[in-house]
C-alpha positions in Angstrom: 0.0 0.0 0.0 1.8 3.2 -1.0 0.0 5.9 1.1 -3.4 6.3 3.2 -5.7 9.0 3.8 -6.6 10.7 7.6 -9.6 12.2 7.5 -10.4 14.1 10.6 -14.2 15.0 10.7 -15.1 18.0 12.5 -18.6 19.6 13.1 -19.1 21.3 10.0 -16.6 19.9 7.8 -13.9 17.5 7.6 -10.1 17.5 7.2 -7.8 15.5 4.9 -3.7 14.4 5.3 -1.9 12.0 3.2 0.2 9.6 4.9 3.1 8.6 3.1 5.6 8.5 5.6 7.6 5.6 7.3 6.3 7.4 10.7 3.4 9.8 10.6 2.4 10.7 14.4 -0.8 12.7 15.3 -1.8 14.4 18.5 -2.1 17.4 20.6 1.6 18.6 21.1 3.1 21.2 18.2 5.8 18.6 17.0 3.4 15.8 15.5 2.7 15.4 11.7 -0.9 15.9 12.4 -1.8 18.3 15.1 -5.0 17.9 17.1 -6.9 20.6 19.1 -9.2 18.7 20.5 -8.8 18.6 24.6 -9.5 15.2 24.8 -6.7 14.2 22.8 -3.2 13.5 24.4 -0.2 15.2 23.2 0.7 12.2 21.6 -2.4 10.1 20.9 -1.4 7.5 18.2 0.9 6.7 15.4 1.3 5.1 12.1 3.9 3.1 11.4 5.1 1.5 7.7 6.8 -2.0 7.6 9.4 -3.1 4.9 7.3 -4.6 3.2 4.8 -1.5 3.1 1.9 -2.5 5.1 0.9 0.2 8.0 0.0 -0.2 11.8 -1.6 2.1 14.2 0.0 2.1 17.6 -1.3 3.9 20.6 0.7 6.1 22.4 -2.4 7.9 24.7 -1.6 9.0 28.3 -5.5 9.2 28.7 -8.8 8.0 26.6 -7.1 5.3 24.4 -8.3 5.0 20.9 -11.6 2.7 20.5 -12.7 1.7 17.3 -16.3 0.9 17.3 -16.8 0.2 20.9 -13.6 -1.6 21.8 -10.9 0.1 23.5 -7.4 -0.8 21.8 -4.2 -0.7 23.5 -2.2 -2.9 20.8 -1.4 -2.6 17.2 -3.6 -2.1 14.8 -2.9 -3.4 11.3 -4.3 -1.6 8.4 -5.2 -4.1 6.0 -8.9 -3.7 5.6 -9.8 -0.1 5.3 -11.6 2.0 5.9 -11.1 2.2 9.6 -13.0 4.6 11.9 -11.0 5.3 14.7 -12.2 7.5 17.9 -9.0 9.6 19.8 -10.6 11.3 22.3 -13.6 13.1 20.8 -11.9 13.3 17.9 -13.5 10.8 14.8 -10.9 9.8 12.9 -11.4 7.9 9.7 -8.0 6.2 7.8 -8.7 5.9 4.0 -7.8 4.3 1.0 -6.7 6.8 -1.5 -8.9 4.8 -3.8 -12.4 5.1 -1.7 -14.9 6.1 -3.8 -16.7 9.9 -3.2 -19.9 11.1 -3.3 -21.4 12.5 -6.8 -20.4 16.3 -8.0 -23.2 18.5 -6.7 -24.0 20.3 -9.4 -24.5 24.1 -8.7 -25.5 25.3 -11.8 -27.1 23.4 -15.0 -25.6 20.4 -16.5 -25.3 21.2 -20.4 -27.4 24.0 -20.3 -30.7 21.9 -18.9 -33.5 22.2 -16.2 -32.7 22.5 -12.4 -35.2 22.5 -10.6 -33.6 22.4 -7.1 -31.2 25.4 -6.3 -32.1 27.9 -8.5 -34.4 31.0 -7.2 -36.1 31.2 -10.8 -37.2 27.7 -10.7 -37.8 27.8 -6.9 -40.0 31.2 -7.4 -42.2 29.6 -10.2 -42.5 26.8 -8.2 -43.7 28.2 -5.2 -46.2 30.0 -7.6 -47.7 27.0 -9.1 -48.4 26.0 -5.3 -50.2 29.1 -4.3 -52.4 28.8 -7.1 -53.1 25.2 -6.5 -53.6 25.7 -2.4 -56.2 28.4 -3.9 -58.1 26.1 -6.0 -58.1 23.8 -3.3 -59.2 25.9 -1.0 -62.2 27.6 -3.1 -63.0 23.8 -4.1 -62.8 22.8 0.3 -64.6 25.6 1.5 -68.3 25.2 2.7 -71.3 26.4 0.3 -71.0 30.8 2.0 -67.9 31.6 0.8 -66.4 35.5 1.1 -63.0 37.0 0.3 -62.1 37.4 3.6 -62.3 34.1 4.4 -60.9 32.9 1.4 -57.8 35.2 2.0 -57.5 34.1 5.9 -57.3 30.7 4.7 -54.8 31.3 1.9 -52.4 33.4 4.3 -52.2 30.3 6.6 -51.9 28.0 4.1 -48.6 30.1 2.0 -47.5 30.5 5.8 -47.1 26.9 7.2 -46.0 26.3 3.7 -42.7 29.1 4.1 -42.7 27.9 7.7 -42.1 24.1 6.2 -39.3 25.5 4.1 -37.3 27.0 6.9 -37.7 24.4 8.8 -36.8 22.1 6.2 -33.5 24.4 5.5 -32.5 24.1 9.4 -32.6 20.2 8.9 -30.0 20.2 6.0 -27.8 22.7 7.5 -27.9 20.2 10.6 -27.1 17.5 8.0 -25.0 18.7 5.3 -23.7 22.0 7.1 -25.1 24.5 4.0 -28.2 26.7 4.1 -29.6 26.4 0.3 -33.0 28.1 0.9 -34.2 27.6 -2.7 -33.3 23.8 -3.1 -35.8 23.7 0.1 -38.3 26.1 -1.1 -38.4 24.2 -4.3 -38.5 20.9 -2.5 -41.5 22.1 0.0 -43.7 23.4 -2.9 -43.6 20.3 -5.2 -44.1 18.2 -1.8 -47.3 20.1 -1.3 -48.4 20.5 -4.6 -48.5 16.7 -5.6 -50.7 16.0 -2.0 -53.0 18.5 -3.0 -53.3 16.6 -6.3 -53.9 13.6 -4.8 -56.3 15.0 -2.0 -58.4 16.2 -5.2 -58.1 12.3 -6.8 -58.4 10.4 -3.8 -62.5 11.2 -3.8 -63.6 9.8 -6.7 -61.5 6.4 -5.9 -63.7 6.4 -2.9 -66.8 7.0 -4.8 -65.6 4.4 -7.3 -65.2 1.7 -4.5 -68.4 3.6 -2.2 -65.3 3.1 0.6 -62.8 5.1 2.6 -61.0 2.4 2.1 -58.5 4.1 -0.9 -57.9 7.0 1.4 -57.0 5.3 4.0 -54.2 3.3 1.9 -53.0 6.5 -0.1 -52.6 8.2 3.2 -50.7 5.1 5.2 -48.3 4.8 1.9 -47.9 8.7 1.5 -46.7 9.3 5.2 -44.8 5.8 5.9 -43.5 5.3 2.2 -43.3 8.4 -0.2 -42.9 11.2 2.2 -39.8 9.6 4.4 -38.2 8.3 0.9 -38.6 11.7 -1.0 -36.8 13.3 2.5 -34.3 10.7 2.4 -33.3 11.7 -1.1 -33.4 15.6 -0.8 -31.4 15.1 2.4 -28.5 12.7 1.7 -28.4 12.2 -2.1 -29.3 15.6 -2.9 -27.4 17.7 -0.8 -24.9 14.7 0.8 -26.1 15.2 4.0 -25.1 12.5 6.8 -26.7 9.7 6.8 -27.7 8.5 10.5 -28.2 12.3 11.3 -30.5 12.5 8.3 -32.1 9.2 8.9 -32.8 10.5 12.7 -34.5 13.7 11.3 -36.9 11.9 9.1 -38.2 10.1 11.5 -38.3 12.5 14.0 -40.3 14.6 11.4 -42.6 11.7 10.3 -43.7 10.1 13.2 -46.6 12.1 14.6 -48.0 12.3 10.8 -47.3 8.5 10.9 -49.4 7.6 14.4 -52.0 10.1 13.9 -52.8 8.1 10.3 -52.5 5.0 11.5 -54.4 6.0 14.5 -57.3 6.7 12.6 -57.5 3.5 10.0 -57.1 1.6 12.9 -60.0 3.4 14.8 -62.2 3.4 11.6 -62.1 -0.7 11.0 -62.0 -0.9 15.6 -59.1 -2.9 14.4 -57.6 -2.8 18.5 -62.0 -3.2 19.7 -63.5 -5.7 21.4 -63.8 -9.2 19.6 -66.9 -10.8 19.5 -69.5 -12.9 17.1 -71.5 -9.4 16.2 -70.1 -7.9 13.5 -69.7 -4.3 13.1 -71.4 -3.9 9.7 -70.7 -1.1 7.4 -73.4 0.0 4.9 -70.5 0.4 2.3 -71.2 -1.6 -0.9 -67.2 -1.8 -1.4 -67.0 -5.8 -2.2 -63.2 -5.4 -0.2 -64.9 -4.4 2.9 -64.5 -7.4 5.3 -67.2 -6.4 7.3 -69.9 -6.2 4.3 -72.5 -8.4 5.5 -73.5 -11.1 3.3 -76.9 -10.4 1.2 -79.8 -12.5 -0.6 -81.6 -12.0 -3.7 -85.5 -10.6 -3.4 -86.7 -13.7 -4.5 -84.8 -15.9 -1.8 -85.8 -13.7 0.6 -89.7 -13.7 0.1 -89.5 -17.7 -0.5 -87.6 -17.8 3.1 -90.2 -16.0 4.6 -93.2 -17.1 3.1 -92.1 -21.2 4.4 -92.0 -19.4 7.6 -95.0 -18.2 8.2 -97.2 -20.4 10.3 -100.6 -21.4 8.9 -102.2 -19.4 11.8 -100.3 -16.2 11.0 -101.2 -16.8 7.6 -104.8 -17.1 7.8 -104.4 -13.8 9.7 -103.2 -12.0 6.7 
């Protein structure tokens, strides 16, 4: 192996050294190769040493803390043959790289070839936004009760642009968190076609459940938008998108998605008393959806007059 990478990852970003030396020593004091200014770390906290035959070894030379990779403390050699190797000194991550270890994809910060970008780019992040606040106001003339005045209309339109923006900056704190860059119009563009495509399908979703005379294709569009679509589309804007990290990404996505999740889930499982009290009486619905598992079995006119009719006793009969 001719050389190796030291990649010291900081808050916000991350430092790189090449180690090509027969002895490359990293610490605290002012004399090592690679100088540390984290507390934690010793003066001298490890070293890297090259054989003859040119394969390396981390030795640790801590007063106090050790190294630990993963959760093991080491207090031996360390031989560099399988890398990468995520070493803690201290407080300090450390990471010891292949020069060959593949990077993350270019993000692009203007077109490619002259083409559309929609994330990134105030134009497209402006006409986007647009596009959404005259959709929210179709959808909210379409949503509002039969008395409808401008001031209401308006009232509702400021709240709806509002949480909207307030999604976007909140959305912007979670990659600066993540990927340590504020990029307000990648998350203003992101919010807006986000909102736009569940007002779309808030307007489709009705005539499904007319089709089927059940709630039952809300219930599923809803349960796949907030457990499946939503988390997958943040998981892309967050770490392929913008490179943010993944577990601190991860974290925020489900931080953000939960309460959506629980409160749908909460109410499919309250509509079909999926968690009630089991018992031989069925709780009918007077759905005519042929999925509905608690559609109560019907018979033909016929079969039910002929039922009847044997019945009737001769004495009720002579009564008619």
């Amino acid at each position: 192996m001719a050389a190796l990478i030291i990649e010291i990852r900081g808050r916000h970003t991350s430092q790189y050294y090449k180690v090509d030396k027969p002895t490359t020593r990293v610490g605290r004091a002012l004399d090592n190769d690679i100088i540390l200014s984290d507390p934690t770390v010793s003066p001298y906290h490890f070293i890297i040493r090259k054989d003859g035959k040119g394969a390396y070894e981390l030795h640790s030379l801590a007063d106090a803390n050790g190294i630990r990779i993963g959760r093991r403390q080491v207090r031996g050699p360390v031989p560099l043959n399988r890398l990468p190797v995520a070493v803690e000194a201290g407080r300090t991550h450390v990471r010891i790289l292949d020069p060959r270890q593949p990077v993350a994809p270019t993000r692009l910060v203007s077109c490619r070839n002259g083409g559309v970008c929609v994330f990134g780019h105030w134009t497209w992040a402006t006409l986007l936004f647009a596009a959404f606040i005259v959709l929210s106001g179709i959808d909210n003339y379409l949503s509002t009760p039969s008395v409808l005045s401008w001031d209401s209309f308006w009232r509702d339109q400021v709240v709806i642009v509002s949480v909207a923006l307030g999604l976007s900056f909140g959305l912007l704190a979670v990659n600066r968190i993540t990927s340590h860059r504020w990029d307000y119009p990648s998350a203003l563009s992101f919010v807006s076609i986000i909102l736009g495509l569940a007002l779309l399908i808030d307007q489709v979703t009705p005539f499904f459940n007319y089709f089927f005379t059940s709630p039952a294709p809300s219930h599923l569009m809803s349960v796949t938008w907030t457990l499946l679509i939503l988390p997958a589309t943040l998981g892309w804007f967050l770490i392929s998108l913008n490179h943010g990290n993944r577990m601190a990404s991860i974290l925020f996505i489900v931080f953000l998605v939960s309460p959506a999740a629980y409160m749908q889930l909460k109410d499919v499982f309250d509509y079909y008393n999926v968690f009630g009290d089991f018992s031989k009486t069925a709780n009918y619905s007077s759905s005519l959806y042929p999925g509905d598992y608690r559609l109560k079995q019907t018979v033909t006119v016929e079969k039910f007059l002929t039922e009847s009719t044997a019945r009737i006793s001769p004495e009720a009969d002579e009564n008619l």
